[in-house]
C-alpha positions as a Markdown table, in Angstrom:
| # | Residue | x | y | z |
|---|---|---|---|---|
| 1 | Unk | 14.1 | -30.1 | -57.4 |
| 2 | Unk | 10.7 | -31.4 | -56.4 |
| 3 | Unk | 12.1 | -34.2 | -54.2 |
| 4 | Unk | 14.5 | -31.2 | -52.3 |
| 5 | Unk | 11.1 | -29.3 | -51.9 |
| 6 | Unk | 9.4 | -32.0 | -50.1 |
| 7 | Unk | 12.2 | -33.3 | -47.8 |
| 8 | Unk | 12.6 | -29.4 | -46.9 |
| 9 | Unk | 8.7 | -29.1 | -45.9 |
| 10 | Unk | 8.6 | -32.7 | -44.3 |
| 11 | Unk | 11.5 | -31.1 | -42.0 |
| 12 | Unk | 9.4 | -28.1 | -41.2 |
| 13 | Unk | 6.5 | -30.0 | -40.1 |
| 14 | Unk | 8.8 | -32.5 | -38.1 |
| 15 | Unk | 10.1 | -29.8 | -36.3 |
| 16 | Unk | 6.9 | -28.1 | -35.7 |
| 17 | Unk | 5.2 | -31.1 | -34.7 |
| 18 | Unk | 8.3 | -31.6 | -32.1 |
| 19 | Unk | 6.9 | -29.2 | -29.3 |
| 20 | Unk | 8.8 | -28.2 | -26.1 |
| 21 | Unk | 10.5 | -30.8 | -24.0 |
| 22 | Unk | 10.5 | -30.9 | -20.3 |
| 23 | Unk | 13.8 | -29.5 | -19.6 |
| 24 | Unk | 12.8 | -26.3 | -21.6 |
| 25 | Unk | 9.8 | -26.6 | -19.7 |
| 26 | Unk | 11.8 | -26.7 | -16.5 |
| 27 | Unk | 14.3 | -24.0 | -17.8 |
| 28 | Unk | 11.5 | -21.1 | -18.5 |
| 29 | Unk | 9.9 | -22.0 | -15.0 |
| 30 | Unk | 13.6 | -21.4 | -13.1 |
| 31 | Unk | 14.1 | -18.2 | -15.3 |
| 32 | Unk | 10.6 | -16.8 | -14.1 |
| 33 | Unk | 11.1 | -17.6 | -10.5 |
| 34 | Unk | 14.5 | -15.7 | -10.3 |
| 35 | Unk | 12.3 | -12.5 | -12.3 |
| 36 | Unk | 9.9 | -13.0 | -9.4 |
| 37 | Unk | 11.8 | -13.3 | -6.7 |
| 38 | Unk | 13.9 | -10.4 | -7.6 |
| 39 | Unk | 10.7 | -8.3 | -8.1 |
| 40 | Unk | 9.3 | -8.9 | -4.7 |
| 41 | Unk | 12.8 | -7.8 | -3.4 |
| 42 | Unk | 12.3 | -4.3 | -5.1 |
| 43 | Unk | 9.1 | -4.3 | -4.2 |
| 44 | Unk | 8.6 | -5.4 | -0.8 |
| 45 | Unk | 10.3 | -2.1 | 0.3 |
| 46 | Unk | 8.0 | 0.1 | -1.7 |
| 47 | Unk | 5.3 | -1.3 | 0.1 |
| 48 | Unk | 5.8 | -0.5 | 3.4 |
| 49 | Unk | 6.8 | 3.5 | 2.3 |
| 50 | Unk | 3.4 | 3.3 | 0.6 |
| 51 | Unk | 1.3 | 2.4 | 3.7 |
| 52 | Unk | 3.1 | 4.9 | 5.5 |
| 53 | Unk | 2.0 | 7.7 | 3.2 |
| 54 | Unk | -1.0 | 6.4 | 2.9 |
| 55 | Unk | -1.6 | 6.5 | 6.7 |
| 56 | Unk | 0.1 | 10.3 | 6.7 |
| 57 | Unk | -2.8 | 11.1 | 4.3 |
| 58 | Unk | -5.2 | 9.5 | 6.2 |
| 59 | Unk | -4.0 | 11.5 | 9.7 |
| 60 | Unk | -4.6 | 14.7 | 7.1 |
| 61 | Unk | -7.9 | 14.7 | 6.0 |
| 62 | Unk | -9.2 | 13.5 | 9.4 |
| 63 | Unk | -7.5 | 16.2 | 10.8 |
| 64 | Unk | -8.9 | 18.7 | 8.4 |
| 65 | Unk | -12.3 | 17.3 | 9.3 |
| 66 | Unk | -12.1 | 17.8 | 12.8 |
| 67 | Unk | -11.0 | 21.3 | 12.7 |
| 68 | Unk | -13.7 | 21.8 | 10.2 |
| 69 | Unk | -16.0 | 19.9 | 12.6 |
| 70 | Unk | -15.0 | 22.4 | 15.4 |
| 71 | Unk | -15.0 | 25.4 | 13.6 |
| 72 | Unk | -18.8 | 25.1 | 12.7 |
| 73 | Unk | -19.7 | 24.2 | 16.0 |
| 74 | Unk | -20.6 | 20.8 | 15.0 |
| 75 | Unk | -20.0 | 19.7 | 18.5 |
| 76 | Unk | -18.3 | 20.3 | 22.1 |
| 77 | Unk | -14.7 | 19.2 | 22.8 |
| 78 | Unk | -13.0 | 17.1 | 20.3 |
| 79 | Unk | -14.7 | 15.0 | 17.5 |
| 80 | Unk | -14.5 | 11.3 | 17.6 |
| 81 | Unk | -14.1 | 9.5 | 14.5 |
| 82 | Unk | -17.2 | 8.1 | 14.8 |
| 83 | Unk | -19.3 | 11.8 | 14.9 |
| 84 | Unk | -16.9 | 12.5 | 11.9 |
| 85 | Unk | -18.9 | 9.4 | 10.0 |
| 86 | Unk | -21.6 | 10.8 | 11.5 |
| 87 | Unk | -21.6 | 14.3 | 10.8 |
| 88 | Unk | -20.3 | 13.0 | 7.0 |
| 89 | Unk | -17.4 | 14.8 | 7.3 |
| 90 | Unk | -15.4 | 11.7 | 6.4 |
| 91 | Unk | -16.1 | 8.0 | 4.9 |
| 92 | Unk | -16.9 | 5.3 | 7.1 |
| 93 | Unk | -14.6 | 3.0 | 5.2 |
| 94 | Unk | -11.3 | 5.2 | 5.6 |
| 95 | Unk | -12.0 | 5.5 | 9.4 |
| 96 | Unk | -8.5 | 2.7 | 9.8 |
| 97 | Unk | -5.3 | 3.1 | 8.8 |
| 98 | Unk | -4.0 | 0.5 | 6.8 |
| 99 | Unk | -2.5 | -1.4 | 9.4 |
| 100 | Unk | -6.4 | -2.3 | 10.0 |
| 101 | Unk | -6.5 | -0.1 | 13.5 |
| 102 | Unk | -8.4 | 3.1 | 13.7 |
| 103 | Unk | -6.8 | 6.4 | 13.5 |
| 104 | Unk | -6.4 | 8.5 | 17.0 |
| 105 | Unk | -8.1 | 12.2 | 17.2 |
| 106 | Unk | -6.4 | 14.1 | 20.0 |
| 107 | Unk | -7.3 | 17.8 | 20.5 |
| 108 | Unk | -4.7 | 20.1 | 22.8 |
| 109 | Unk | -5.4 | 23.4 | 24.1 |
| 110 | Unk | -5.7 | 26.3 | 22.1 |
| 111 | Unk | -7.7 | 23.8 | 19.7 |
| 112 | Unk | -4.9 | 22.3 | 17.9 |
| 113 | Unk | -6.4 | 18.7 | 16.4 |
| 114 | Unk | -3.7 | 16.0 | 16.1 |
| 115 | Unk | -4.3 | 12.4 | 14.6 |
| 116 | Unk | -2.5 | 9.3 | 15.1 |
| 117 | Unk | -2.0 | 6.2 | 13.4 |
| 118 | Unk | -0.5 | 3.4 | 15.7 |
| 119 | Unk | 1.7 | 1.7 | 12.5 |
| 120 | Unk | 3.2 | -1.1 | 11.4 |
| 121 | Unk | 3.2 | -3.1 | 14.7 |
| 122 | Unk | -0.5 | -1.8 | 15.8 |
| 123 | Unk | 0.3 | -0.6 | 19.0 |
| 124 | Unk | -0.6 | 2.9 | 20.3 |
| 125 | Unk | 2.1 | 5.4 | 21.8 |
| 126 | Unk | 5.3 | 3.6 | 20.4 |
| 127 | Unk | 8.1 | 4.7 | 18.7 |
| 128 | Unk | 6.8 | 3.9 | 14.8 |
| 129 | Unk | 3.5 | 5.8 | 15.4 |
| 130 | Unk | 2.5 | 8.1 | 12.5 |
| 131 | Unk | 1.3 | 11.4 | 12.7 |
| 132 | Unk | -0.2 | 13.9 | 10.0 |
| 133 | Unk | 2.4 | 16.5 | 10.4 |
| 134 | Unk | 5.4 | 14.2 | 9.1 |
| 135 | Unk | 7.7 | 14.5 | 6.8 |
| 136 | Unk | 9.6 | 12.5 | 4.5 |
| 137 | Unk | 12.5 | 12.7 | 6.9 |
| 138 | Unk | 11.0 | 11.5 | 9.5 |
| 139 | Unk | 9.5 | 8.5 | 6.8 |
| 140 | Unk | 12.8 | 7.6 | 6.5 |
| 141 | Unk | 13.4 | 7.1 | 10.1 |
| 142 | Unk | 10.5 | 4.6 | 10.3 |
| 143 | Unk | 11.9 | 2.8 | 7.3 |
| 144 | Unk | 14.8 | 1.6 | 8.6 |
């Protein structure tokens, strides 16, 4: 019974001793590179809805800072982004959207503030331009 003991634990150790051969190797590397590709699929998608709400938020709160801006008679005519920063009505790191180009303030008459981010392909006045009144219709219009 001895002898069947040993043989059994000189198996074990063979096998443990073995390792992993290159083929497994090669096998678990595939596997992980469908997993990843498949993630970046789902993902990819998400990304771009995220900078657009992002940039949505962004049009808000400088928006609410420029009618705050005006409102207290921090200045004549419409606020630049840059007496925003200056007034420290809003951070001077969130002054760009996050396609990297600064937001837009526009002021119409009867003092209505709107603010503009140019989007994905960074140029002003075309058709994926974001605005801070949008909504997630109109989101799904510039995800398609």
């Amino acid at each position: 019974m001895e002898i069947k003991v040993r043989n059994r634990v000189k198996r074990v150790q063979k096998a443990v001793q073995r390792g992993v051969t290159l083929v497994e190797v090669l096998i678990v590397v595939a596997i992980m590179a469908v997993i990843a590709g498949g993630a970046t699929i789902l993902v990819f998608p998400k990304l771009k809805e995220a900078r657009i709400k992002n940039a949505i938020i962004g049009c808000g709160t400088i928006k609410k800072a420029a009618e705050l801006h005006m409102n207290t008679g921090g200045g004549e005519g419409c606020p630049t982004i840059q007496e925003l920063v200056s007034a420290k009505m809003i951070d001077g790191s969130k002054t760009d959207d996050p396609w990297g180009k600064p937001y837009r303030i526009q002021c119409v008459e009867g003092g209505d503030v709107k603010v503009f981010s140019a989007g994905n392909d960074k140029q002003d006045n075309s058709a994926d331009d974001i605005h801070d009144a949008m909504k997630d219709s109109d989101v799904k219009k510039l995800m398609q």
